[in-house]
C-alpha positions as CSV (number, residue, x, y, z in Angstrom):
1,X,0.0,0.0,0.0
2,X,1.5,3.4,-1.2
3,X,0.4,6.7,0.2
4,X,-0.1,9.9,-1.4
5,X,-0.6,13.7,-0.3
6,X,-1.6,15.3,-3.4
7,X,-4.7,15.1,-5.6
8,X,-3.2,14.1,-8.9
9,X,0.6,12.8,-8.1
10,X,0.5,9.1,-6.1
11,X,3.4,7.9,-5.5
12,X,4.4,4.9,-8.0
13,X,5.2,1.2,-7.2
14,X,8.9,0.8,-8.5
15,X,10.7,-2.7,-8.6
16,X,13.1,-3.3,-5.6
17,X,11.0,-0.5,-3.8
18,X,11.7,-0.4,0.0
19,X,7.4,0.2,0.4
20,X,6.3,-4.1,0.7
21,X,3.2,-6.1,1.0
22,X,3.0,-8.5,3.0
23,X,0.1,-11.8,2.5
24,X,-2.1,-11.8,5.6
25,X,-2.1,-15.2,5.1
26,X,1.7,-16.2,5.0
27,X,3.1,-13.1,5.8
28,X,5.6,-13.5,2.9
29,X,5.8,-10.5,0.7
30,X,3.0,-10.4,-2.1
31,X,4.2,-9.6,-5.9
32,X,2.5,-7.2,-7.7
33,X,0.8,-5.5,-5.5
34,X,-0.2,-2.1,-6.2
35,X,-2.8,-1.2,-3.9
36,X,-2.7,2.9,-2.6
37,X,-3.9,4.8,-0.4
38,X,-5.1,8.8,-1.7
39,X,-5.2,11.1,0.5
40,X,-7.4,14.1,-1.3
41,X,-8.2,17.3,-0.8
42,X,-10.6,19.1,-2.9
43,X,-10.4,22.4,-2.5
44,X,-13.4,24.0,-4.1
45,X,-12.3,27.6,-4.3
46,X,-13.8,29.9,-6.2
47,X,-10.8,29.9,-9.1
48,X,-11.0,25.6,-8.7
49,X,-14.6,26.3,-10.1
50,X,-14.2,28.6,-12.0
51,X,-11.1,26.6,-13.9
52,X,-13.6,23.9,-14.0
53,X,-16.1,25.5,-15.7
54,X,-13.5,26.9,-18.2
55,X,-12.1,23.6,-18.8
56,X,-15.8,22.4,-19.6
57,X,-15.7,20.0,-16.8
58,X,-19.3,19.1,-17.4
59,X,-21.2,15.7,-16.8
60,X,-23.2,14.1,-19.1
61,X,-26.4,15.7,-17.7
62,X,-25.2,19.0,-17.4
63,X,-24.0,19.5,-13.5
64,X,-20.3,21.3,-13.2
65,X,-17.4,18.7,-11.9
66,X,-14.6,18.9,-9.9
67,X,-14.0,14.8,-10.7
68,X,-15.1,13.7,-14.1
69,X,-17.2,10.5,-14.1
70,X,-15.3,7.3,-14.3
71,X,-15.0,3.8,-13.2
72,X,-11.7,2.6,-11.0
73,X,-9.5,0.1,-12.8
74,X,-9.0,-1.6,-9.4
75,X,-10.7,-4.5,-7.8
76,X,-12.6,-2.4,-4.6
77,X,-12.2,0.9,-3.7
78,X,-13.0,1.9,-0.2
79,X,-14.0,5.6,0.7
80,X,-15.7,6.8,3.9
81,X,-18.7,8.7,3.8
82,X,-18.6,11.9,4.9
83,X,-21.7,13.1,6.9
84,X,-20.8,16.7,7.5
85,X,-19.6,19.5,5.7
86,X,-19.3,19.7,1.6
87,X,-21.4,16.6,-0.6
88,X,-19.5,15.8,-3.5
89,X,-19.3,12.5,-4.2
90,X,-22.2,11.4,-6.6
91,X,-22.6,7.2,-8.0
92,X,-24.6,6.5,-11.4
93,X,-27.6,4.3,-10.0
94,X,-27.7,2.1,-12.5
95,X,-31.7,1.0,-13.1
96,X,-32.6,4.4,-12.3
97,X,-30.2,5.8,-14.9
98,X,-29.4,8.8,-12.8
99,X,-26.9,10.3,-10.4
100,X,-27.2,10.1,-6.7
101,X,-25.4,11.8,-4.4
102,X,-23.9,9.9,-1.2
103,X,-22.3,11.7,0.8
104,X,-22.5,15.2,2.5
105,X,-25.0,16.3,5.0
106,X,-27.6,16.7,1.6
107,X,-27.8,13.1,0.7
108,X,-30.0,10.4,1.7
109,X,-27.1,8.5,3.2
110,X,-26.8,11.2,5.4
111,X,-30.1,10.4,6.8
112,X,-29.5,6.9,7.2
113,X,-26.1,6.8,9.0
114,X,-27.8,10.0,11.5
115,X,-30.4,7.6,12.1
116,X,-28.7,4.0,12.9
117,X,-25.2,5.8,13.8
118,X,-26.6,9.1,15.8
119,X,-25.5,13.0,14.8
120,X,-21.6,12.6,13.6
121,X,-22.1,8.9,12.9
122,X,-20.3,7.5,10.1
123,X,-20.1,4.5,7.3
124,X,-17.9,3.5,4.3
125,X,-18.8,3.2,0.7
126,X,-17.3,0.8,-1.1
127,X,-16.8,0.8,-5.1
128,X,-16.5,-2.1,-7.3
129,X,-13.6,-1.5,-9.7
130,X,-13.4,-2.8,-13.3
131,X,-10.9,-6.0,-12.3
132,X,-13.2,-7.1,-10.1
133,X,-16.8,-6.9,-12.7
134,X,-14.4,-8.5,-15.0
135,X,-13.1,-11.3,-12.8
136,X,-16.3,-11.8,-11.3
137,X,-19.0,-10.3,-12.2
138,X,-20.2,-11.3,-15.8
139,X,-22.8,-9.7,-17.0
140,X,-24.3,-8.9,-13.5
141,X,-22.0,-6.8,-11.4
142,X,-20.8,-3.3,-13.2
143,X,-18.0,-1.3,-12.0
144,X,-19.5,1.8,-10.6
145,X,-19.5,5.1,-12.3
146,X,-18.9,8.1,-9.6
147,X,-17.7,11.5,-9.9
148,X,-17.4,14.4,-7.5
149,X,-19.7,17.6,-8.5
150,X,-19.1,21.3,-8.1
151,X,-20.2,22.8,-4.6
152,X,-23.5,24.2,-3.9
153,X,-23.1,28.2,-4.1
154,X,-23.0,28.7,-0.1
155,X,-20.3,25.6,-0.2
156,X,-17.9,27.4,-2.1
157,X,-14.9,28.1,-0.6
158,X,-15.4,25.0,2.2
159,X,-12.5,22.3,1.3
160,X,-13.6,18.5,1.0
161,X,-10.8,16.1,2.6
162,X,-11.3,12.1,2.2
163,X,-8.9,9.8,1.6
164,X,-9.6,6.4,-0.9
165,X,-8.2,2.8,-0.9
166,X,-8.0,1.0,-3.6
167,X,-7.0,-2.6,-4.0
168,X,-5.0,-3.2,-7.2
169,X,-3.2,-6.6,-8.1
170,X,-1.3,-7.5,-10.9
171,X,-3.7,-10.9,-11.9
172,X,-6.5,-8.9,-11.7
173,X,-5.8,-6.0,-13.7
174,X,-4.9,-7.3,-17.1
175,X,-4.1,-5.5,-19.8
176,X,-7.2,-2.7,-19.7
């Protein structure tokens, strides 16, 4: 597992690297294991949106993104939701065929967590990654399709910190 400060520059597995990983089940270091661990900070300044916008960051219906949409190449990722402060995060619901966002005090997740876990509560959401629909899933698990979208106006200028985990072995990622 590799660890990374900065939004767009994770640090990269080399050969010989110092950084191993260990099986939990031998304890003998595993090969190809590029798992990593983001640590991210969106800042959502008024120049980060307004770059945004003049890059044309735009989702497919419309809404102005910090994250473009995408699917992880990895088998899992593992992000916590975050109950208070800035919602961002937003997964494509597949048989409703729209966006729904998940986490921020806005979202029905929100809700849910105040409600079994109490005010300041919180839960993880965990992503299926493209290894892991193609290893196995067939036809009926998808990789999930998330991006982060632009603050509402009266969140502007109120960072969003998480950080990510995502599980990435060599067998599993192939060659796309």
């Amino acid at each position: 597992m590799l660890l990374s400060t900065t939004l767009s520059t994770p640090l990269q597995a080399r050969p010989n690297s110092s950084l191993k990983s260990l099986r939990a089940d031998t304890g003998k270091e595993r090969a190809g294991d590029f798992s990593i661990l983001y640590a991210m900070n969106y800042f959502n300044s008024a120049d980060a949106i307004e770059w945004a916008s003049e890059e044309k960051m735009y989702g497919t219906d419309g809404r102005l993104l910090v994250l473009k949409e995408h699917v992880d190449p990895s088998l899992f990722v593992i992000e916590p939701v975050i109950t208070k402060g800035v919602g961002s995060l937003e997964v494509f619901h597949e048989q409703a065929k729209e966006w729904v966002l998940v986490d921020g005090k806005h979202s029905k997740v929100h809700d849910v967590i105040e409600e079994v876990e109490g005010p300041g509560g919180g839960g993880m959401i965990v992503f299926v990654g493209k290894a892991f629909a193609k290893a196995y899933g067939g036809e009926s698990i998808k990789p999930t399709k998330h991006r982060c979208v632009a603050p509402r106006k009266e969140e502007i200028g109120v960072q969003r910190r998480t950080v990510i985990y995502e599980q990435k072995y060599t067998e599993f990622m192939g060659g796309d």
